[in-house]
C-alpha positions in Angstrom: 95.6 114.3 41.4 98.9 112.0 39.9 101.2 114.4 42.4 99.2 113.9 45.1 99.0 110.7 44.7 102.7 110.4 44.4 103.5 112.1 47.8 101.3 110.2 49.5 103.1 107.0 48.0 106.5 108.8 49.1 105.2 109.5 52.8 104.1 105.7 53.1 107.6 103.9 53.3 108.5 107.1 56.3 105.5 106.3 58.2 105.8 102.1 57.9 109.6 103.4 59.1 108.1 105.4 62.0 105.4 102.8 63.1 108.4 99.7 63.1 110.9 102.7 65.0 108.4 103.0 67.6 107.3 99.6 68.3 110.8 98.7 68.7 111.2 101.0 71.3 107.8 100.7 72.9 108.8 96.8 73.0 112.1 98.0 74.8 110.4 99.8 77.5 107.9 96.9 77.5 110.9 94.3 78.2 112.8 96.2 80.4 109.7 97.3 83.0 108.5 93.2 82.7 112.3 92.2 83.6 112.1 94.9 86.9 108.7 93.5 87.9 110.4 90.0 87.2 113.7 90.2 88.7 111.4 91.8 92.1 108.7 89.3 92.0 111.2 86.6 91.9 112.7 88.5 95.0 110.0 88.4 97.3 108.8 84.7 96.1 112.2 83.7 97.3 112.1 85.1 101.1 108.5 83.9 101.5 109.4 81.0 100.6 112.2 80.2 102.6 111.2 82.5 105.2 107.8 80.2 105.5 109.2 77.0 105.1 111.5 77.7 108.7 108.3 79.5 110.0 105.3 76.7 109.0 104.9 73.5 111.0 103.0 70.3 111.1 100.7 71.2 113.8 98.6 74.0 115.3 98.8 76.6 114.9 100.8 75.8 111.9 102.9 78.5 112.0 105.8 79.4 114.6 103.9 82.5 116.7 106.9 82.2 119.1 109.6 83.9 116.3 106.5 86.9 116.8 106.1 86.7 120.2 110.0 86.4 121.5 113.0 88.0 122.0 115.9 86.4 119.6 118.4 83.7 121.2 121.4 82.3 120.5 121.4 79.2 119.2 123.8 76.4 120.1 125.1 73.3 118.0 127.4 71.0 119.2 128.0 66.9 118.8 127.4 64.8 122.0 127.8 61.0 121.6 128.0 61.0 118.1 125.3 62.9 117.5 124.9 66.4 116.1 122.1 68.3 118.1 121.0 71.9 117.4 119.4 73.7 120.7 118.5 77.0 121.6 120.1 78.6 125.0 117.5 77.9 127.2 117.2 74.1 125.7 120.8 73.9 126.3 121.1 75.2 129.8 118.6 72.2 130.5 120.6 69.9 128.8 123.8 70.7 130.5 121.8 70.3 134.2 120.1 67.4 133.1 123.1 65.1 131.7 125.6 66.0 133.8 127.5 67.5 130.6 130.5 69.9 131.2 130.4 72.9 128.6 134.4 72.6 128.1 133.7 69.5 127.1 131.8 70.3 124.1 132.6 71.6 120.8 130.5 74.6 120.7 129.4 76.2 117.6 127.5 79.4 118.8 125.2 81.0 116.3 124.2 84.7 117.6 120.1 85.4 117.9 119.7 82.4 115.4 116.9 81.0 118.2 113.5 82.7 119.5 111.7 85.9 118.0 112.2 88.6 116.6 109.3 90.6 119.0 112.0 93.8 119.9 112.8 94.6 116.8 109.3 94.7 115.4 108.5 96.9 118.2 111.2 99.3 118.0 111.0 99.6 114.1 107.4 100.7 114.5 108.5 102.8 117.4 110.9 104.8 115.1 108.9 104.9 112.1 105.8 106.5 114.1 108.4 108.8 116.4 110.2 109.9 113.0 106.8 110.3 110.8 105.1 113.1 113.8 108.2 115.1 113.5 109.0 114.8 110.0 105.0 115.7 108.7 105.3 118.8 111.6 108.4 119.9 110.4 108.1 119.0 106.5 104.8 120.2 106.2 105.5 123.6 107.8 108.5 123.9 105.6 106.3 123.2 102.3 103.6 125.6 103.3 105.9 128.6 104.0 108.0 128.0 100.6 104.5 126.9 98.6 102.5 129.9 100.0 104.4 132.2 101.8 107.4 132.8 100.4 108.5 134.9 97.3 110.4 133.6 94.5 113.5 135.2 94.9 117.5 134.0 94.9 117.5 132.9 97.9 114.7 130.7 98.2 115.6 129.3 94.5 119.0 128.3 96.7 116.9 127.0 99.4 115.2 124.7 96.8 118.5 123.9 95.2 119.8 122.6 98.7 116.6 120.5 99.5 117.4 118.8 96.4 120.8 118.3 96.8 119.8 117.1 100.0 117.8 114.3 98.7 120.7 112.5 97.2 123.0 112.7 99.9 124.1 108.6 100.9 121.9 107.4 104.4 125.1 106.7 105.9 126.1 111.1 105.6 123.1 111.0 107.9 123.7 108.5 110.0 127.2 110.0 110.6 125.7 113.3 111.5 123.5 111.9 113.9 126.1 110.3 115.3 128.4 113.5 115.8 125.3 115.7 116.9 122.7 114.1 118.4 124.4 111.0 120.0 127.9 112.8 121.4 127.5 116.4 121.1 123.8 116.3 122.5 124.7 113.2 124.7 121.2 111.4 123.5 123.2 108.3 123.2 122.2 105.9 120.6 118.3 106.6 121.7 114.6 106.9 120.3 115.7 110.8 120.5 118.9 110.3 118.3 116.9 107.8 115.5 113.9 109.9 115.3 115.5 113.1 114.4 118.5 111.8 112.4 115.8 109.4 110.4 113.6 113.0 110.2 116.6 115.1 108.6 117.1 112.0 106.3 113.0 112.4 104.7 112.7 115.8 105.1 113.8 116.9 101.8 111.4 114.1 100.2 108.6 115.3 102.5 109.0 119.4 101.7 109.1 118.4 97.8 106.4 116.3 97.5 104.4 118.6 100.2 105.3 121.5 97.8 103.7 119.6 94.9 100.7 118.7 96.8 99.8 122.6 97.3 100.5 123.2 94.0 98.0 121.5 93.3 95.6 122.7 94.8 93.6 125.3 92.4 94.5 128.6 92.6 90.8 129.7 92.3 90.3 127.8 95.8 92.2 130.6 97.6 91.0 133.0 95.2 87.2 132.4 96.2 88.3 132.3 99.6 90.1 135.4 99.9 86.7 137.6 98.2 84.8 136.0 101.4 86.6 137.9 103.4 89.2 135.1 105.2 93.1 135.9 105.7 95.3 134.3 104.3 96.2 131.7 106.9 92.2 130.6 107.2 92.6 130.8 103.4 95.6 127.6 103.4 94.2 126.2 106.9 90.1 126.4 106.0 90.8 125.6 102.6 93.9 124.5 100.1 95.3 122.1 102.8 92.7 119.6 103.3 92.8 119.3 99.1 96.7 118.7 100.1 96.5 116.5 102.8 96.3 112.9 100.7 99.0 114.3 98.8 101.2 115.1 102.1 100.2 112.0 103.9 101.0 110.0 101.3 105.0 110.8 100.5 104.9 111.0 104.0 104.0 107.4 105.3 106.0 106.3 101.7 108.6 108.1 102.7 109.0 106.5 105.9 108.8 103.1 103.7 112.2 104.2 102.4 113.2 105.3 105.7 112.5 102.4 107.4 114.9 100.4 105.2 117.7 102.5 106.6 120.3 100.7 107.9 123.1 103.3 108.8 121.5 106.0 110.5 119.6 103.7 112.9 122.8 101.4 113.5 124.8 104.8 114.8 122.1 106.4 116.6 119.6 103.8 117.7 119.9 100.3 117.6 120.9 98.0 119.7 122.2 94.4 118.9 119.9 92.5 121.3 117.7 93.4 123.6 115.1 90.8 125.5 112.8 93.7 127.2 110.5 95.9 125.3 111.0 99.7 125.5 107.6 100.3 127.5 109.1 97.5 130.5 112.3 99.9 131.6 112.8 102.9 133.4 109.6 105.6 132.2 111.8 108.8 133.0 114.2 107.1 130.6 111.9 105.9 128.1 112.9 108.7 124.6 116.8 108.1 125.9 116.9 103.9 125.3 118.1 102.1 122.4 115.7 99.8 120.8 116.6 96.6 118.2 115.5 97.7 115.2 114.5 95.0 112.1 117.0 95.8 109.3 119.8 96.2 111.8 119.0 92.8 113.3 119.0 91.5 109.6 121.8 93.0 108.4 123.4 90.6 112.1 121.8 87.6 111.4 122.7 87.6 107.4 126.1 88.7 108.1 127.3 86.7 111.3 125.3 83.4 110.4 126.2 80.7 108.2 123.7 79.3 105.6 122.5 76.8 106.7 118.7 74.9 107.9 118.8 75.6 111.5 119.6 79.9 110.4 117.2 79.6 107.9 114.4 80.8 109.9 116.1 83.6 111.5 117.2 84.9 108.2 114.6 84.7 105.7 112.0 84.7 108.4 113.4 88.5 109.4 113.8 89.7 105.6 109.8 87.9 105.0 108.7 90.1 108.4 110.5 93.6 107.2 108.8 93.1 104.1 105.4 92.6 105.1 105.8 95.5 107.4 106.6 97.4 104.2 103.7 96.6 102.6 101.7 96.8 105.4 102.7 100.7 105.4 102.3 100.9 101.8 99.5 99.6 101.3 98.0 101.9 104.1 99.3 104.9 102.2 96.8 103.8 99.6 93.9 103.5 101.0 94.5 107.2 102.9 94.4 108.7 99.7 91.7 106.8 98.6 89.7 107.8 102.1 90.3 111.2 101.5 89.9 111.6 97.5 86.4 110.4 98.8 86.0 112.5 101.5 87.0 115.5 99.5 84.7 114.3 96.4 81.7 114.0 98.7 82.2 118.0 100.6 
């Protein structure tokens, strides 16, 4: 009884030891996951702010539904009889008819789509995102079904892995440059829909065949097991069967996927985007309509934080673009969610 009493007194100082080690350490993790959701939170209440302070007003509606609703304009700002006035083009083109006022007479300070709304770029971001998603769930999700169900572990599908991987850490801009080469000159797409949706597709593929391939792993093996005894092929076996208990899984990285996509500066600056344009795509030429270049949102933001000076009359523009991109972003996100959760019911219920 005395020695075990003893080596349970010499086992108490190691475990105090062990319980202090790993509450330090816990209380690292702890500090350094509360300083990421810090630093972010502190992020986004910085462009709402701002980007609702340019957007708010006195009266209603209370909020500026034009900077939704408009194309972008440049803004001018120039002094005229001692007095600084700030005016957007068509405000200015009035002006000059109305006064009398020379335009070489003025000391013109133009500020590039600082004025108006930011309605083409909305529009063509969604228009890529939904364009880039069908091809990249067609093509991604065949690719995961073959290598998940189809296809025998052997060297050269361990290298085909190995690639996808590799893949997925190659810089946007490698992307961007391809699309460029191949689909914009070689092709002679132009910077198009066509050239953006299938440069932004190679970019997620490799996140979309992983995370596919996952998915139907998961799926229990005793699922195609009971199916195959009943007498179905194989392909009724993955169709009938494993991939609606994959398809929240799939959808999911998809539509996240195109989150992270979406965000993409370089690939949609070579193949897509245009700087400004005031028509939406649906108001051109229809036999032209896959071969036009759209504005895109992080394109015109990466303009108007770039080319603009900070100051009140940008202020809109700018943090009213970045507060826009980011509720689109968490529009899609947020989505993503509640698919899964529609279809962990749906799949609870059968």
């Amino acid at each position: 009884m005395r020695n075990q009493e003893k080596n349970e007194g010499s086992f108490r100082p190691r475990r105090r030891r062990r319980s202090l080690r790993d509450k330090a350490v816990i209380g690292v993790f702890r500090c350094c996951a509360y300083g990421v959701l810090g630093v972010l939170a502190l992020l986004v209440v910085l462009i709402f702010s701002r980007g609702l302070a340019g957007l708010l007003q006195a009266s209603p509606p209370f909020l500026e539904t034009a900077f939704f609703t408009e194309a972008p304009e440049n803004l001018y700002s120039f002094s005229h009889d001692g007095e600084k006035r700030v005016m957007t083009a068509g405000e200015f083109n009035r002006f000059t008819e109305e006064e009398g006022v020379e335009v070489a007479e003025l000391q013109l300070e133009v500020l590039s789509y600082a004025a108006g709304g930011i309605l083409p770029a909305i529009v063509g971001t969604v228009m890529l995102v939904l364009g880039t998603m069908v091809i990249t769930l067609g093509l991604g999700g065949a690719a995961a079904i073959y290598l998940s169900e189809f296809s025998r572990d052997s060297r050269f599908i361990r290298l085909i892995r190995l690639a996808i991987l590799n893949l997925a850490g190659v810089p946007s801009i490698i992307y961007g440059l391809f699309g460029l080469g191949v689909f914009v000159f070689f092709l002679g797409w132009g910077q198009s829909l066509l050239a953006g949706w299938f440069t932004l597709a190679i970019l997620a593929l490799p996140l979309v065949i992983t995370a596919g391939e996952e998915a139907l792993r998961a799926v229990p093996y005793s699922v195609r097991e009971a199916s195959l005894s009943l007498g179905a092929s194989r392909w009724q076996t993955i169709w009938k069967n494993v991939l609606p208990q994959a398809l929240p899984g799939l959808l999911t990285s998809t539509i996240l996927t195109m989150v992270r996509v979406a965000g993409e500066t370089a690939p949609i600056l070579f193949t897509a985007a245009l700087a400004f344009r005031e028509t939406l795509p649906w108001e051109g030429d229809p036999a032209g309509f896959f071969l036009q270049g759209v504005m895109a949102l992080p394109y015109h933001l990466y303009i108007v934080a770039t080319r603009l000076p900070q100051e009140e009359a940008t202020q809109m523009a700018q943090y009213g673009t970045a507060m826009t991109f980011l509720l689109l972003l968490f529009i899609m996100s947020f989505g993503a969610a509640l698919l899964r959760r529609h279809y962990r019911k749906k799949l609870s219920l059968a």
